[in-house]
N, C-alpha and C positions, 0 to 999 in steps of 0.2 A: 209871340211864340205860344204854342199851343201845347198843353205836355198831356201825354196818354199814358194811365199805368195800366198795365197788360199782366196779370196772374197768369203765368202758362205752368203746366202741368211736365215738368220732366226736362228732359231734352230728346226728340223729334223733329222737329220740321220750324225751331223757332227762327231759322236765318229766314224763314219768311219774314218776318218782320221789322229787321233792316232794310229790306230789299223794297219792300212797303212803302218806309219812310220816304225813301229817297225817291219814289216816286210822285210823293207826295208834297215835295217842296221843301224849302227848306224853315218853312216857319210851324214846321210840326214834327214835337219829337214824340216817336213812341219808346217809353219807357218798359223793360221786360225784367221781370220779376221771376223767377221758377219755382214753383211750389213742390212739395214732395209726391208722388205718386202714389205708395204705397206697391201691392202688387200689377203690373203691368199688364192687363186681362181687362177683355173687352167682356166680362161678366157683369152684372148688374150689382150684387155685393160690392165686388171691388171697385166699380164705378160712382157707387156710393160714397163708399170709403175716402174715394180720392178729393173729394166735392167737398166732404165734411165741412163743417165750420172753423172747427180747430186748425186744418191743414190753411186755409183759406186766410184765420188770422195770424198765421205765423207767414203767413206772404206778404200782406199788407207790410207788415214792419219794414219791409222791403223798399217800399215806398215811401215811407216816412218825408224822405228828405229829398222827393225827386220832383216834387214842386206840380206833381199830377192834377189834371181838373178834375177826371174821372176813371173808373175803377173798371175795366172788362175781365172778367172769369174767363179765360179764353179756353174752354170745355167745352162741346158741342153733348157729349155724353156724359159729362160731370155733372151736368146740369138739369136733361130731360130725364133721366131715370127716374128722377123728386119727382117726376109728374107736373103738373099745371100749378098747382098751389106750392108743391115743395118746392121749385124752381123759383116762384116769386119768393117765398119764406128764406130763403136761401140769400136772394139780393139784397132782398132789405136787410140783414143780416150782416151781408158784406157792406152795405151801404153804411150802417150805423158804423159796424168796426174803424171801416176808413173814414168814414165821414165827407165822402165825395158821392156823386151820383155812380151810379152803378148797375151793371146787368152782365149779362153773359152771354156768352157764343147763341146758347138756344133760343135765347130771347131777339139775338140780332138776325136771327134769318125769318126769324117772322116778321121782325119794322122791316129787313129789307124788301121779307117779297111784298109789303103794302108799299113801301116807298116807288118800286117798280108799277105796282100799279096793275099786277096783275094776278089770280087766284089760284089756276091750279098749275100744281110743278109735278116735276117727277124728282122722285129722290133716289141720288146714287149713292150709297150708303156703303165703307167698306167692312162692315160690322156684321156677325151673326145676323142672323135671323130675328132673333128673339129683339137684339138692341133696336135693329132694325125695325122692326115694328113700332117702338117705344117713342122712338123719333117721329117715326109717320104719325101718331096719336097725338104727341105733342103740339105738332104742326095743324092739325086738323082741332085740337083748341083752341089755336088762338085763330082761328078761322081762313085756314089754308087750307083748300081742297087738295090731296095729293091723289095724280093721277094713277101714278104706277110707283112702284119700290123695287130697286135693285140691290141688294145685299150680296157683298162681293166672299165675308165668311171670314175675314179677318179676325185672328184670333187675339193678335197684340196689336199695340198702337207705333210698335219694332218694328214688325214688318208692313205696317202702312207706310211709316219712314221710308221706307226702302223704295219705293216704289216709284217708277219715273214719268214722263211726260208720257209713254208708252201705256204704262195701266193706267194711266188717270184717263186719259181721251178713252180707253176700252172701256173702262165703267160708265163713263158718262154714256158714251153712245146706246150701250147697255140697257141702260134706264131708260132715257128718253123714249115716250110714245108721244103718236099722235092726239093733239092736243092740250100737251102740257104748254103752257106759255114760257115756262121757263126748267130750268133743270137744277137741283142744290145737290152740292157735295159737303155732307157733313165732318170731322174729322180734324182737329187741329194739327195732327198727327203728318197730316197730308200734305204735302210741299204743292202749292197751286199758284203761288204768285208769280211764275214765271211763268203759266202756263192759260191764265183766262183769255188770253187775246184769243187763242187759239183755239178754245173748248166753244166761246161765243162764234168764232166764224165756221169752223165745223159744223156744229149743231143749230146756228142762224138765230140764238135766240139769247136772252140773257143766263147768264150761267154766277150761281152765287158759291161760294166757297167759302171752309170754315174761317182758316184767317182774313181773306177779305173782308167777311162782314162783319169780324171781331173790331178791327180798328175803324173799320165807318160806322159802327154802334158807340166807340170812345170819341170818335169825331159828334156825333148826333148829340151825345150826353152832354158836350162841350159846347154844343151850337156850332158847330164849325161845318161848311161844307167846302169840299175843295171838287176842282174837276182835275181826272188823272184819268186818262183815256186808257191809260195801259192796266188798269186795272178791270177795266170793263164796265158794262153799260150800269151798275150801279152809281159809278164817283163821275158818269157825265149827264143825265135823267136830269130835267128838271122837278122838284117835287111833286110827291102828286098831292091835292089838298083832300084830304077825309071829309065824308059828309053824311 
């Protein structure tokens, strides 16, 4: 048995993450945790605020007793606001508190799009402008070319919840240009695990989502790889080797 503890931020879009499990077999459980939000605003202040440390160690305690191997911040925006260096300071961080390995949403769509195997993506962001940007930069540190950026203008993370198979494929498609090899939907917010099958055969190409790559960042930290075809071309890829 494999156990994942998962910090998520509120209540949103966390029945992805049952929906996840069981896709995943049954010798992996993801464990979910909910941390406090603060104000619900896709501003950078309060995006900030939500990430904090302090919010961050009163989650852990949550996990105390749930027998986790490792720790995912499941934030996509909680986490790239800090920047490149605040983003890592923040892990290690969370790393020490729990004392399990550990990263966050931001950090898992850059392993996944090297695990993919491929450089430039488009990003379907449903976030301001401004966040939007912040993400693109992110991406482009840890050495992601982003092709294009579509910012859908979302003002909470409430009404990204809301939102159904209907606007997720309209953003994606949105975003995608010619030449991105792959397309990422940032957003924990965002209900997507019943919908990658679909966003990869529409758009022919690999499609990463927030909670998707939250829990194959808790699988990675763990060593564990599983294939789960419904999850899409990430959890069935053989690795690719770095050189």
């Amino acid at each position: 048995m494999t156990a994942l503890g998962i910090l998520y931020p509120g209540h949103f879009a966390e029945d992805d993450y049952p929906r996840i499990e069981q896709l995943l077999g049954s010798d992996i459980r993801v464990d979910l945790v909910h941390t406090e939000t603060g104000e619900d605003s896709h501003r950078v202040d309060a995006l900030r605020d939500m990430g904090s440390s302090e919010r961050l160690a009163r989650g852990v305690e949550g996990l105390r007793l749930s027998g986790a191997e490792a720790v995912v911040w499941a934030s996509t925006s909680g986490s790239f606001v800090l920047g490149w260096e605040g983003a890592h300071e923040q892990v290690r961080a969370l790393a020490l508190t729990a004392g399990l390995p550990a990263s966050s949403t931001a950090f898992a769509f850059v392993h996944a799009v090297r695990e993919l195997g491929v450089r430039r993506v488009a990003v379907a962001a449903p976030y301001p402008d401004e966040v939007a940007g912040l993400f693109s930069d992110f991406l482009r540190a840890g050495d992601v070319e982003v092709a294009g950026v579509r910012a859908a203008g979302a003002v909470t993370a409430r009404e990204v919840a809301g939102w159904g198979e209907a606007e997720t494929l309209a953003l994606a498609r949105a975003a995608d240009v010619p030449g991105a090899e792959a397309v990422v939907l940032p957003d924990t917010a965002l209900h997507t695990a019943a919908h990658v099958p679909l966003l990869e055969k529409t758009l022919g190409k690999p499609v990463l989502t927030a909670n998707q790559v939250t829990v194959w960042e808790g699988l990675r930290l763990a060593d564990r790889r599983v294939n789960a075809p419904e999850l899409g071309a990430l959890f069935t890829r053989e690795p690719i080797v770095q050189v």
